[in-house]
C-alpha positions as CSV (number, residue, x, y, z in Angstrom):
1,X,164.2,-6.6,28.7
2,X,166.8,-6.6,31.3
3,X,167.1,-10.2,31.8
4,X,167.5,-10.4,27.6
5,X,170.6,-7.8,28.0
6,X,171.9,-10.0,30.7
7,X,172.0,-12.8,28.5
8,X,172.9,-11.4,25.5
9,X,175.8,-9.7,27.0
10,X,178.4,-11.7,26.7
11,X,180.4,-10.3,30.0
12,X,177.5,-10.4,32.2
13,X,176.5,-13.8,30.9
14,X,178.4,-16.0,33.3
15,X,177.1,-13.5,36.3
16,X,173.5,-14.2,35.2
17,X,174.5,-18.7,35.2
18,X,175.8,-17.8,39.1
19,X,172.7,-15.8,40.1
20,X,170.2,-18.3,41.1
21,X,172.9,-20.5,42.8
22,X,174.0,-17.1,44.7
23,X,170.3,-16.0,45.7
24,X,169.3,-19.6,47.5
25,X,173.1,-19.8,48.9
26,X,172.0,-16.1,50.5
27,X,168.8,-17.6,51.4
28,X,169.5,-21.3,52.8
29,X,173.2,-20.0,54.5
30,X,173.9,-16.5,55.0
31,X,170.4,-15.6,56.6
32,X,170.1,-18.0,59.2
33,X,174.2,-17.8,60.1
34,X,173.1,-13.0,60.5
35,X,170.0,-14.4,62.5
36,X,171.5,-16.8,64.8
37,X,174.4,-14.3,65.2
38,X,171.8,-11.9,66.2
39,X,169.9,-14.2,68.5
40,X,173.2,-14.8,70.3
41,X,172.9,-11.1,71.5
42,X,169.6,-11.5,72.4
43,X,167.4,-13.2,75.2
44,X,164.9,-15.2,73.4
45,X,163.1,-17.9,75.1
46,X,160.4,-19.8,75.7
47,X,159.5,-16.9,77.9
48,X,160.6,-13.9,75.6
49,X,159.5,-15.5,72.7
50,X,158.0,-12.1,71.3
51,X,159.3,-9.9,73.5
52,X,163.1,-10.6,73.1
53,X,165.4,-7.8,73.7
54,X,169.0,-7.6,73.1
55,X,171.6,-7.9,76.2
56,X,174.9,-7.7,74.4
57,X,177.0,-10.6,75.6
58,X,175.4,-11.8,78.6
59,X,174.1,-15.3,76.6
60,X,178.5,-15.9,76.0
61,X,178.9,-14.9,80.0
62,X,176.6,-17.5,80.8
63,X,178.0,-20.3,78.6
64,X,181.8,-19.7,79.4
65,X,180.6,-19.5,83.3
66,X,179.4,-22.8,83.1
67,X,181.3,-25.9,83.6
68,X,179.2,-27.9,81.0
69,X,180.9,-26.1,78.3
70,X,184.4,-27.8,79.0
71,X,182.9,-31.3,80.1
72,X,181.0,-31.3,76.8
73,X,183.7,-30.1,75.0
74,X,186.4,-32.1,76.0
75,X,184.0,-35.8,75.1
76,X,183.8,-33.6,71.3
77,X,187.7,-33.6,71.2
78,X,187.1,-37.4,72.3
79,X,185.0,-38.2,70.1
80,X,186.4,-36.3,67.2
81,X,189.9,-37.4,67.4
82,X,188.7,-41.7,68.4
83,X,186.5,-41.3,65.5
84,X,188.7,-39.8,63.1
85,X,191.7,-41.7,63.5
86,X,189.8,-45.1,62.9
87,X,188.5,-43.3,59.9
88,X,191.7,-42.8,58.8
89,X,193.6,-46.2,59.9
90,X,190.8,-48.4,58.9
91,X,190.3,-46.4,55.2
92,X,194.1,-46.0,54.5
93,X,195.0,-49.9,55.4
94,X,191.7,-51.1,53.3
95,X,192.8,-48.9,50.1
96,X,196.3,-50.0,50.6
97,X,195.1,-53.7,50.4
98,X,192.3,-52.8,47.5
99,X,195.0,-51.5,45.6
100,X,197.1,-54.4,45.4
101,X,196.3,-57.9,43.1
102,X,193.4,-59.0,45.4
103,X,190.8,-61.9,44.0
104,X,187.6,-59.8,43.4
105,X,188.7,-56.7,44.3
106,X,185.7,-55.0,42.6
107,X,183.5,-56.7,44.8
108,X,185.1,-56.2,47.9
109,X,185.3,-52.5,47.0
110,X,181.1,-52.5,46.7
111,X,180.7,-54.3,50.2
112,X,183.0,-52.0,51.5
113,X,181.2,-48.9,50.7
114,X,177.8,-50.3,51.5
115,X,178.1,-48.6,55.4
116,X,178.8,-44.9,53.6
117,X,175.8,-45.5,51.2
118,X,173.4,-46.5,53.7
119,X,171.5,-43.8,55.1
120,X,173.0,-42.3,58.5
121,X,169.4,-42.2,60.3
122,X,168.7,-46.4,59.3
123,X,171.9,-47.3,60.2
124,X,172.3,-45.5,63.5
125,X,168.6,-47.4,64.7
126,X,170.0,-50.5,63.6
127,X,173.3,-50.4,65.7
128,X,171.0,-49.2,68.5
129,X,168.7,-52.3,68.1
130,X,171.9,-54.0,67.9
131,X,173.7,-52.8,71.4
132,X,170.4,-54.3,73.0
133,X,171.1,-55.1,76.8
134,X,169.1,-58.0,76.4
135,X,168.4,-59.2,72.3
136,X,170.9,-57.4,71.1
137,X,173.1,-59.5,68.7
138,X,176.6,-57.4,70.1
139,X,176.0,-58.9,73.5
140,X,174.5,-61.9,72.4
141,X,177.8,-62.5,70.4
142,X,180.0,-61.5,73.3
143,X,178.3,-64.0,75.8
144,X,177.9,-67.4,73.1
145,X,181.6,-67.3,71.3
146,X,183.5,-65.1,74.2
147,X,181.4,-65.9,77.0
148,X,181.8,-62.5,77.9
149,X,179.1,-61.2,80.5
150,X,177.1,-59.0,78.5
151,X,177.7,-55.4,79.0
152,X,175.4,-52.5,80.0
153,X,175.6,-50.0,76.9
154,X,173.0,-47.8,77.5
155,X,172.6,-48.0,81.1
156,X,176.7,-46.9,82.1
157,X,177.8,-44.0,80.7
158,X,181.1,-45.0,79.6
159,X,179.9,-47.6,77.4
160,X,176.7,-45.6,76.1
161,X,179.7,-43.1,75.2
162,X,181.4,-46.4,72.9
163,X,178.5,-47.1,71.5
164,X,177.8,-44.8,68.9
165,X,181.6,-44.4,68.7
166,X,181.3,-47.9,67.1
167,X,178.4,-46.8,64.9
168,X,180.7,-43.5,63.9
169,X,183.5,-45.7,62.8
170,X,181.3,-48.4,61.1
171,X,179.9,-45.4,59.1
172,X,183.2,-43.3,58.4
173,X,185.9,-45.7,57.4
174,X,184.2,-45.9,53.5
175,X,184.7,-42.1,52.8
176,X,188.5,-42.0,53.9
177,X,188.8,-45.8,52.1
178,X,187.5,-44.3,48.5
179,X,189.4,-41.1,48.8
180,X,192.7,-42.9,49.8
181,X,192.0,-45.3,47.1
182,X,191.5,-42.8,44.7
183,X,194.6,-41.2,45.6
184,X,196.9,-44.4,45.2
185,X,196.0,-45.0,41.8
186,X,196.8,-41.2,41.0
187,X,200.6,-42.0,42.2
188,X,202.7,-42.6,38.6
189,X,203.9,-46.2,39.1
190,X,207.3,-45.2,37.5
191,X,208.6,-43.4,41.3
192,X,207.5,-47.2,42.4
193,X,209.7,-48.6,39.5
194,X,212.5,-45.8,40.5
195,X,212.0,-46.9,44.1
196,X,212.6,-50.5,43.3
197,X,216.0,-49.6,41.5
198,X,217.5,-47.9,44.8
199,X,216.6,-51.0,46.3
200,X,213.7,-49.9,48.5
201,X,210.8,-52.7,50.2
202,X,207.9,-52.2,50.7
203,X,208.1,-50.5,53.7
204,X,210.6,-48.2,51.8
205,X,208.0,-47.5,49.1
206,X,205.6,-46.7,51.8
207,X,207.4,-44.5,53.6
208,X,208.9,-42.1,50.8
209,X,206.6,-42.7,47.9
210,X,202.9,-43.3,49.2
211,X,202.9,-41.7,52.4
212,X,204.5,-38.1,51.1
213,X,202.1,-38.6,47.9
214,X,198.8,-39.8,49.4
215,X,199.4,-36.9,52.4
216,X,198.1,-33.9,50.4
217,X,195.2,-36.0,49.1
218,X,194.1,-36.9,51.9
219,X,194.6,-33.7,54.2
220,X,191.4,-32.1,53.1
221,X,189.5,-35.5,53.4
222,X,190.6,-35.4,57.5
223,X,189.7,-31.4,57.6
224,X,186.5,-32.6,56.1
225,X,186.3,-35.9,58.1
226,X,187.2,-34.1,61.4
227,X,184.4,-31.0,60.8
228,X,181.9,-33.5,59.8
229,X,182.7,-35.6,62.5
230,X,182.9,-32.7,65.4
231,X,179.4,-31.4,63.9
232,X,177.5,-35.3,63.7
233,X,174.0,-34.8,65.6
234,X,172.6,-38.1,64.2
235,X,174.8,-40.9,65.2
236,X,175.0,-39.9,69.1
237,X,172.0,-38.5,69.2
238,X,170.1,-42.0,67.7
239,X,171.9,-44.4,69.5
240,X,171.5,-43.1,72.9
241,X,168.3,-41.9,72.3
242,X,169.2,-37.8,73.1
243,X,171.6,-38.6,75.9
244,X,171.4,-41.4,77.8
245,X,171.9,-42.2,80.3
246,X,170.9,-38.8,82.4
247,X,172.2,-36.7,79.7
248,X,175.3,-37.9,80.2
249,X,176.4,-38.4,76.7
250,X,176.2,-35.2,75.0
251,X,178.5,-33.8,72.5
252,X,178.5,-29.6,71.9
253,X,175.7,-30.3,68.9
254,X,173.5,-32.3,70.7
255,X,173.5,-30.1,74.0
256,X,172.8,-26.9,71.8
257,X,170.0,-28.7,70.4
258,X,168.7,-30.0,73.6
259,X,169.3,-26.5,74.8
260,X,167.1,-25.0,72.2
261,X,164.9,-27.4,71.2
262,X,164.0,-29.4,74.7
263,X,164.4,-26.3,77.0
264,X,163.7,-23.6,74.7
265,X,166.4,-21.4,75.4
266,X,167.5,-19.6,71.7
267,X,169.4,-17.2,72.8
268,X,171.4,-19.2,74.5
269,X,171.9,-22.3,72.1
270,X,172.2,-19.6,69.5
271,X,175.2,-17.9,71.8
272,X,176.6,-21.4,71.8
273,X,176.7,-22.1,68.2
274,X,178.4,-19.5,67.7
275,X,181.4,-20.3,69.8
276,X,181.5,-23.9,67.6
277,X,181.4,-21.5,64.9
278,X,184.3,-20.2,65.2
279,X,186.1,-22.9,66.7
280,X,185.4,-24.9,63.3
281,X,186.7,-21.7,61.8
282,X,189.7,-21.2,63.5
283,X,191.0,-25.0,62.7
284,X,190.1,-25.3,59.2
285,X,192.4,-22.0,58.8
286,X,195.1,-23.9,61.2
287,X,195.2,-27.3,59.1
288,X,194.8,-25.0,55.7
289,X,197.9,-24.1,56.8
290,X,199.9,-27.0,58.3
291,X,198.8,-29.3,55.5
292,X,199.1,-26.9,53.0
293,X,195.9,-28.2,51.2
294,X,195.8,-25.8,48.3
295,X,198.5,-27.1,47.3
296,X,199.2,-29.7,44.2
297,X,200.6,-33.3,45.3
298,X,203.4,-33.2,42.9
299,X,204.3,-30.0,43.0
């Protein structure tokens, strides 16, 4: 009876479409971001397990009193803004040749997006398997055609840092390539036409037709890029197998899940999820508004 009123009703029909969407949205995201809020205020470990009790903000105290917050924060920014930007260059200058008269462009577009459709966890083991010491092909390349001496990846920390920088970049470029792609063929090819009349090259055309065209396309791809990125457990996690060497290569996701998962300590991985939280927060609300996202492109 009162779902049939529902759905006869023709202005509570669309409510009772969004209903089952809204119920699992509270259930999969709203609960666990209240109960890890709530955790963060609490002191639950392996120890207080099931005694937990709440002690206001001394779990935030702890984290901004240590100095691992800004180490492992500033190699995030690092490897946010490395990875992004090779997102970026790579994808951009791959769509800008796709979209040109190339000989089998179609095919060239498949093989390019083959790294994207791969699965992230395959993918990641591979480029481990492949940054070897020993049998792996990256140093076995680097010795036979550079005769390069082959170089420590997992055993310096610097390098086991590159690594799955390399295995980001493989893995990201696709995404920005398709969405910049997508975004030059949206461009009206008549401001190309104008462009020619006034005498512009190509560089011309780049710089005042498909740069301020393509820019508020692809803003929201780089917020998303850049949130993805800063938030990527899987890549850096695989590839240096949780940290190698000596936990030395830890971004703020994979030391909260260390933190909660290898030592135990909820409260206080919880405390520091929270801070990402709203650090995410706080920039997609800054580049909303520098880039103007919500904005049309021809507007």
């Amino acid at each position: 009876m009162f779902l049939s009123r529902f759905t006869s009703d023709r202005r509570l029909f669309p409510y009772t479409l969004v209903l089952p969407t809204a119920i699992v949205m509270l259930i999969v995201v709203l609960y666990p971001l209240i109960y890890n809020f709530i955790l963060a205020f609490k002191n639950m470990s392996m120890y207080h397990f099931q005694d937990s009790t709440f002690v206001g903000f001394r779990q935030f105290a702890e984290v901004f009193g240590q100095r691992e917050l800004y180490w492992v924060f500033g190699k995030t920014v690092v490897w946010t803004v490395v990875n992004v930007f090779f997102h970026v260059t790579i994808g951009v200058t791959i769509a800008l040749i796709l979209n040109g008269r190339i000989y089998g462009g179609g095919i060239f577009r498949s093989l390019l997006i083959l790294p994207w459709a791969v699965p992230q966890y395959i993918s990641a083991l591979t480029w481990k398997g492949m940054f070897n010491h020993e049998y792996g092909s990256v140093n076995l390349i680097l010795m036979k055609v550079f005769h390069h001496a082959p170089i420590p990846w997992f055993s310096d920390a610097t390098w086991a840092f590159v690594a799955p920088i390399i295995t980001n970049v493989w893995l990201g470029f696709p995404f920005m390539m398709i969405v910049a792609l997508g975004g030059l063929q949206s461009i009206p090819h008549e401001l190309y036409e104008a462009a020619d009349l006034d005498g512009a090259g190509a560089l011309g055309k780049l710089r005042n037709v498909t740069i301020p065209l393509l820019r508020p396309i692809l803003a929201p791809a780089v917020v998303l890029g850049t949130i993805w990125t800063f938030n990527n457990m899987n890549v850096i996690w695989l590839v240096t197998g949780g940290g190698l060497p000596a936990d030395k290569t830890h971004i703020l996701v994979t030391y909260i899940y260390k933190a909660a998962f290898t030592y135990y300590r909820y409260s206080y991985a919880a405390a520091f999820s929270v801070i990402v939280f709203f650090l995410l927060l706080g920039f997609v609300f800054a580049s909303m508004r520098y880039f103007k996202i919500t904005e049309s492109a021809f507007e």
